[in-house]
Backbone as XML, in Angstrom:
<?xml version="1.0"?>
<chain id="A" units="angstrom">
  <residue number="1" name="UNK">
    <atom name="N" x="-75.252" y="1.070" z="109.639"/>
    <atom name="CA" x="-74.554" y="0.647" z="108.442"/>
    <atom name="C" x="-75.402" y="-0.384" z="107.707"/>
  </residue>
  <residue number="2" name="UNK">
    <atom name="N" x="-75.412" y="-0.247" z="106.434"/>
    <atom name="CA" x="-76.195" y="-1.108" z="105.558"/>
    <atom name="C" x="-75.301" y="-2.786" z="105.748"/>
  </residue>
  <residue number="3" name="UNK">
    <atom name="N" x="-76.473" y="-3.404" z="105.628"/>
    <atom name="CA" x="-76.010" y="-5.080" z="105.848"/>
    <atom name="C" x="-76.587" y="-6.006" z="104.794"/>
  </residue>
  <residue number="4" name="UNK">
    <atom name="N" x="-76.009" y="-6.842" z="103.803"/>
    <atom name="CA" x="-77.498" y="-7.249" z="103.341"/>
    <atom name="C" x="-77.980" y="-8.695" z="104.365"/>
  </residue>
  <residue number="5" name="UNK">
    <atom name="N" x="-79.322" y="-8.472" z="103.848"/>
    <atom name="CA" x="-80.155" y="-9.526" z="104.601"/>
    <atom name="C" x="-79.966" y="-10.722" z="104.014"/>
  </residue>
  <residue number="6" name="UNK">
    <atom name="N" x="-79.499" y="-11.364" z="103.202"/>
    <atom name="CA" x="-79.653" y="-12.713" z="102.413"/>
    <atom name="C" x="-78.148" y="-12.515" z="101.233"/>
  </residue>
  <residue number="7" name="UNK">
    <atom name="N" x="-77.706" y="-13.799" z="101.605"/>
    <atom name="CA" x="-76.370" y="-14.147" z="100.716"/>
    <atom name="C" x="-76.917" y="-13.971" z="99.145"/>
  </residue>
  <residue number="8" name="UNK">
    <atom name="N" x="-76.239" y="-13.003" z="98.189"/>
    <atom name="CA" x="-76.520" y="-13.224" z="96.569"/>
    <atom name="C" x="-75.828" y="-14.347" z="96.014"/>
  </residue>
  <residue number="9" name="UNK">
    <atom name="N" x="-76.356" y="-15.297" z="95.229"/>
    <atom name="CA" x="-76.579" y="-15.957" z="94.702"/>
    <atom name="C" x="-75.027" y="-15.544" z="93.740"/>
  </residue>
  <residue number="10" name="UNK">
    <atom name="N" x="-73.926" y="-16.938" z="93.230"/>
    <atom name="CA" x="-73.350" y="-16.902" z="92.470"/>
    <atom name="C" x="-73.645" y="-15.912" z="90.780"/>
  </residue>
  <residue number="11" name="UNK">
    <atom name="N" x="-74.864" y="-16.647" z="90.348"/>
    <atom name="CA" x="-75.291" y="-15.652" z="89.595"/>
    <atom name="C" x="-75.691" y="-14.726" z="89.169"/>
  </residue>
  <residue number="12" name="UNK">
    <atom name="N" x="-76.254" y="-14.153" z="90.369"/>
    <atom name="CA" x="-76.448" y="-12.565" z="90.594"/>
    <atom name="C" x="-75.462" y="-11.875" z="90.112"/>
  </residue>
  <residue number="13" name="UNK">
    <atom name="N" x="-74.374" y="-12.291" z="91.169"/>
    <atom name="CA" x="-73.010" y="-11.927" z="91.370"/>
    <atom name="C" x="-72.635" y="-11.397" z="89.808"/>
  </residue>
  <residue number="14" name="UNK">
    <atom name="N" x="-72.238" y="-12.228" z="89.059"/>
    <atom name="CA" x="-71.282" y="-13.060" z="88.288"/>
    <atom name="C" x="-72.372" y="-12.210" z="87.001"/>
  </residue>
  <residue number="15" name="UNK">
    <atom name="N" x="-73.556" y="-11.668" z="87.230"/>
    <atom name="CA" x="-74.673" y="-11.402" z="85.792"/>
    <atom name="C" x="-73.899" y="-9.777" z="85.982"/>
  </residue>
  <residue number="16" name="UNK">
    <atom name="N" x="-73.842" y="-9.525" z="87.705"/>
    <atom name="CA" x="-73.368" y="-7.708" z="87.816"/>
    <atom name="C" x="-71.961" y="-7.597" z="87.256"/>
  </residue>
  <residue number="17" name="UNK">
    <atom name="N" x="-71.253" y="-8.268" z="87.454"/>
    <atom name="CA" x="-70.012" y="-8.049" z="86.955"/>
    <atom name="C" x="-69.506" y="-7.913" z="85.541"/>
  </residue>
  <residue number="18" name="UNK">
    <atom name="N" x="-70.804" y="-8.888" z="84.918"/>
    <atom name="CA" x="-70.249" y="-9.287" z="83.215"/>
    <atom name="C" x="-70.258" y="-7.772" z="82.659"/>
  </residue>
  <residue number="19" name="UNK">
    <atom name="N" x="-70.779" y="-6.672" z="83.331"/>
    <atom name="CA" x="-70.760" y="-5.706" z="82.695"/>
    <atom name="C" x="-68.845" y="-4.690" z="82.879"/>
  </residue>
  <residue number="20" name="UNK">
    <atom name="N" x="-67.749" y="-5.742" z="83.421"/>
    <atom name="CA" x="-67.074" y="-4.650" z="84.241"/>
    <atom name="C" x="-65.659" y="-5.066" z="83.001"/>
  </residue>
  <residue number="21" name="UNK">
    <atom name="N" x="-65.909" y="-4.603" z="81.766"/>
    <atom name="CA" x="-65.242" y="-4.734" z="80.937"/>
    <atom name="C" x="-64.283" y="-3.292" z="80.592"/>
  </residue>
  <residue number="22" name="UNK">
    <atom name="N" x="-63.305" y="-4.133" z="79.823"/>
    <atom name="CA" x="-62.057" y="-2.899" z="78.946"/>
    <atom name="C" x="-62.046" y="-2.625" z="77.815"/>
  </residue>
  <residue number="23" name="UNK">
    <atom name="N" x="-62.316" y="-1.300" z="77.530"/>
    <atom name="CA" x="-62.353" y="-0.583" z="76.588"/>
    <atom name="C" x="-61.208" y="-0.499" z="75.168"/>
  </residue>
  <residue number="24" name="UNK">
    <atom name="N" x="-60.932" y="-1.283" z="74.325"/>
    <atom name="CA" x="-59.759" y="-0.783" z="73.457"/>
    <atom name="C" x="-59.717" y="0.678" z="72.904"/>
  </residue>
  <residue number="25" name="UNK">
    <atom name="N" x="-58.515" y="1.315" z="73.074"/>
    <atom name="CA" x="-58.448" y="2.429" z="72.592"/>
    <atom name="C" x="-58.845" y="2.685" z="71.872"/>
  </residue>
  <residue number="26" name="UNK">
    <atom name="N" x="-59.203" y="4.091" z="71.575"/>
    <atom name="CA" x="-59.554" y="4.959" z="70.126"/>
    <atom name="C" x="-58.226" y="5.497" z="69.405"/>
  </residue>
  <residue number="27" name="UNK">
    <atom name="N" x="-58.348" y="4.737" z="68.517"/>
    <atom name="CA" x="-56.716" y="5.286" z="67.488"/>
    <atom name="C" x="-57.420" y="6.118" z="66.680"/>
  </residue>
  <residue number="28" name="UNK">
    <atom name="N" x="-56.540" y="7.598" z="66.430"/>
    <atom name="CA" x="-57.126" y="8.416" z="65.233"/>
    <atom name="C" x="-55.935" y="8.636" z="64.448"/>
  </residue>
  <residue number="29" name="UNK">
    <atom name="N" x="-55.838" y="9.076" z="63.141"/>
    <atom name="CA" x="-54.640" y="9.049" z="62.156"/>
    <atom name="C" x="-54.019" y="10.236" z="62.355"/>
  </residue>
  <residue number="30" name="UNK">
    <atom name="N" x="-53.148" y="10.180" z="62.574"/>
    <atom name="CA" x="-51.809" y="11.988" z="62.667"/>
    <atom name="C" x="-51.995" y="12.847" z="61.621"/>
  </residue>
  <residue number="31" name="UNK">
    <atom name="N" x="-52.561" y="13.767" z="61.300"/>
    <atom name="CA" x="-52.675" y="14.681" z="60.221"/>
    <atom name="C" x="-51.315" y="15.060" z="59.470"/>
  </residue>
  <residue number="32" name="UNK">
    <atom name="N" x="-50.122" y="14.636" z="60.030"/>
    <atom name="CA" x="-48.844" y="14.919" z="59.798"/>
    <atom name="C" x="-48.390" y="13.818" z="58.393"/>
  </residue>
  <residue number="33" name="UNK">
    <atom name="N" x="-48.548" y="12.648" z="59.402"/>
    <atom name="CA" x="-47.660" y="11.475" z="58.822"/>
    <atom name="C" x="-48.859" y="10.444" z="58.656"/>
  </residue>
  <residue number="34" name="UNK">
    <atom name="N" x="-50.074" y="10.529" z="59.240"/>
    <atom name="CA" x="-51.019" y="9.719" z="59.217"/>
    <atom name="C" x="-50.922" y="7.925" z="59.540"/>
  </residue>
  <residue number="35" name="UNK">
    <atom name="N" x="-49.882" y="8.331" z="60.840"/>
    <atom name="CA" x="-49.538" y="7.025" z="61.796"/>
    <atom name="C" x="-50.693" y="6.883" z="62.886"/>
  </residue>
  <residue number="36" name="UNK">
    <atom name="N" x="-50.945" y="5.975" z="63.147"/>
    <atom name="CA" x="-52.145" y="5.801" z="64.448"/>
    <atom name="C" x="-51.622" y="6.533" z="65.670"/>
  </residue>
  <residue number="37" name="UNK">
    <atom name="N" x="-52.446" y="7.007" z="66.335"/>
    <atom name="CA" x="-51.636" y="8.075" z="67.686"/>
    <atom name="C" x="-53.635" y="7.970" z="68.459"/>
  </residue>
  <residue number="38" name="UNK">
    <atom name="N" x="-53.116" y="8.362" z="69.896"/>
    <atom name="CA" x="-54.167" y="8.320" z="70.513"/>
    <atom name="C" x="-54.548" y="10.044" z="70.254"/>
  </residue>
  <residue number="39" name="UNK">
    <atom name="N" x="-55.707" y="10.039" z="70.818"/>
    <atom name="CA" x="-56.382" y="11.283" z="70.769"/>
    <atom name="C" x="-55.794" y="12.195" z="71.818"/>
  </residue>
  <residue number="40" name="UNK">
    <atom name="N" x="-55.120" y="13.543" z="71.509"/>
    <atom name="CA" x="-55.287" y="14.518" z="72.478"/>
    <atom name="C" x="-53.748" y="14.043" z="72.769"/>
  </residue>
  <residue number="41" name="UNK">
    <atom name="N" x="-52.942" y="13.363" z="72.333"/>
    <atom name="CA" x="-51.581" y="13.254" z="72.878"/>
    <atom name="C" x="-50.745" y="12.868" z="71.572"/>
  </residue>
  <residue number="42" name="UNK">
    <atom name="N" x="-49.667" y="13.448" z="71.739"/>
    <atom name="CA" x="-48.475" y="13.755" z="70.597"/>
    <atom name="C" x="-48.284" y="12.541" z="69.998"/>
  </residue>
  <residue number="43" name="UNK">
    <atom name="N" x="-48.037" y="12.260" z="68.634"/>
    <atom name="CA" x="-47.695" y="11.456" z="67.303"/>
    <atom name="C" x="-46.202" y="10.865" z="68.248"/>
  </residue>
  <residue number="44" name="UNK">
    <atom name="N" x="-46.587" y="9.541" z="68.723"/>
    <atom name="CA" x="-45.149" y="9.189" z="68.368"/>
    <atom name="C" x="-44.225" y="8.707" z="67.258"/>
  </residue>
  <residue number="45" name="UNK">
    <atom name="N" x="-44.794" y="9.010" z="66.211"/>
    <atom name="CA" x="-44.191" y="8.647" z="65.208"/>
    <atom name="C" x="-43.681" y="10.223" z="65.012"/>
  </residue>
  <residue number="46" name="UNK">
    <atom name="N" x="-43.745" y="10.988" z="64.518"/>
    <atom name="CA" x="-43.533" y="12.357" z="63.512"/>
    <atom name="C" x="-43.146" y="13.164" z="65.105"/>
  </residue>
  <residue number="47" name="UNK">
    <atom name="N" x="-43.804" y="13.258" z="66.544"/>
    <atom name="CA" x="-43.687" y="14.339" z="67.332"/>
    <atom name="C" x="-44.666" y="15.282" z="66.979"/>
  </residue>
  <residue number="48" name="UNK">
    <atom name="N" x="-45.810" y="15.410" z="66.536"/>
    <atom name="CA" x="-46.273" y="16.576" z="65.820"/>
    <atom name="C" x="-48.030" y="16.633" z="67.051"/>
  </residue>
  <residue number="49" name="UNK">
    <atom name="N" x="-48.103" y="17.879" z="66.977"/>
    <atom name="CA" x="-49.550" y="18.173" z="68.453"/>
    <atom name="C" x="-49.551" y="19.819" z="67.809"/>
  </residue>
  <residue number="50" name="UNK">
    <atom name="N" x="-50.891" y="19.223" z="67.539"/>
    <atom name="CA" x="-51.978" y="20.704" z="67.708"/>
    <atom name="C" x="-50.912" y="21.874" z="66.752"/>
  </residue>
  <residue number="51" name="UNK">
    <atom name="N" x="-50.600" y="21.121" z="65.506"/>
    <atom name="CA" x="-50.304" y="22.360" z="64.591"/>
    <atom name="C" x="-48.507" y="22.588" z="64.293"/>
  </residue>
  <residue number="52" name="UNK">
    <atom name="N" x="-48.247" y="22.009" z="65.599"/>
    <atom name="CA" x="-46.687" y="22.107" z="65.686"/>
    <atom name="C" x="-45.812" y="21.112" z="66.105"/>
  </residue>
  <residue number="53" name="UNK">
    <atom name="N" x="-44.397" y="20.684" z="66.033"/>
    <atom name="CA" x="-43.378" y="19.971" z="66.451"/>
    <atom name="C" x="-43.195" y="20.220" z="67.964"/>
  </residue>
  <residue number="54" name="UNK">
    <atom name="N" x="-43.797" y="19.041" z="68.648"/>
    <atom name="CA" x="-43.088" y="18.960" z="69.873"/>
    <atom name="C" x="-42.141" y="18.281" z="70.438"/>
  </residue>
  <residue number="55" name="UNK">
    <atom name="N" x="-42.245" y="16.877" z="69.865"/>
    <atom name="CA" x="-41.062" y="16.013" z="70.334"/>
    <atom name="C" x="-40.307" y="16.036" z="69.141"/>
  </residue>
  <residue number="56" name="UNK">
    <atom name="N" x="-38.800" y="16.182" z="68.887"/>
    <atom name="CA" x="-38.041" y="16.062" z="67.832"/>
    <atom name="C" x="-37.372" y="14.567" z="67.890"/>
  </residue>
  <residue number="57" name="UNK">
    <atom name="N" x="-37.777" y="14.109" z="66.814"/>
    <atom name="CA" x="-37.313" y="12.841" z="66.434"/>
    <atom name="C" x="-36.020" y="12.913" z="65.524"/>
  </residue>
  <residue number="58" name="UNK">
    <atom name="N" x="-34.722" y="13.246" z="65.585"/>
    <atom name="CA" x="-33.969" y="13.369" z="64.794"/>
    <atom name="C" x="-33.254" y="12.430" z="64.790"/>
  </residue>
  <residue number="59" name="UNK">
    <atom name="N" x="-32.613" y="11.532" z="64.149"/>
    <atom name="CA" x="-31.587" y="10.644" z="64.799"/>
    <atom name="C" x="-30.202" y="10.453" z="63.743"/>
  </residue>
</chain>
């Protein structure tokens, strides 16, 4: 089993990590109603995916 030979250094550490960041979403506009909606998943505003009504918002 791999071991390391010598303790890393706080900053080593701490330089590998700065890379272990979060991404903010990609918002694209609803072709429907042109509300922000994520990519590849239904308008919650309007219900509307890939051409047609899927969730009905009636109230």
């Amino acid at each position: 089993m791999a071991v390391p030979k010598r303790k890393l250094s706080r900053s080593r550490t701490r330089r590998r990590r700065s890379q272990w960041k979060l991404k903010a979403p990609n918002w694209v506009l609803c072709p429907r109603c042109h509300g922000d909606r994520l990519p590849h998943h239904v308008c919650p505003h309007c219900g509307f995916y890939d051409g047609r009504i899927v969730v009905n918002h009636e109230q």
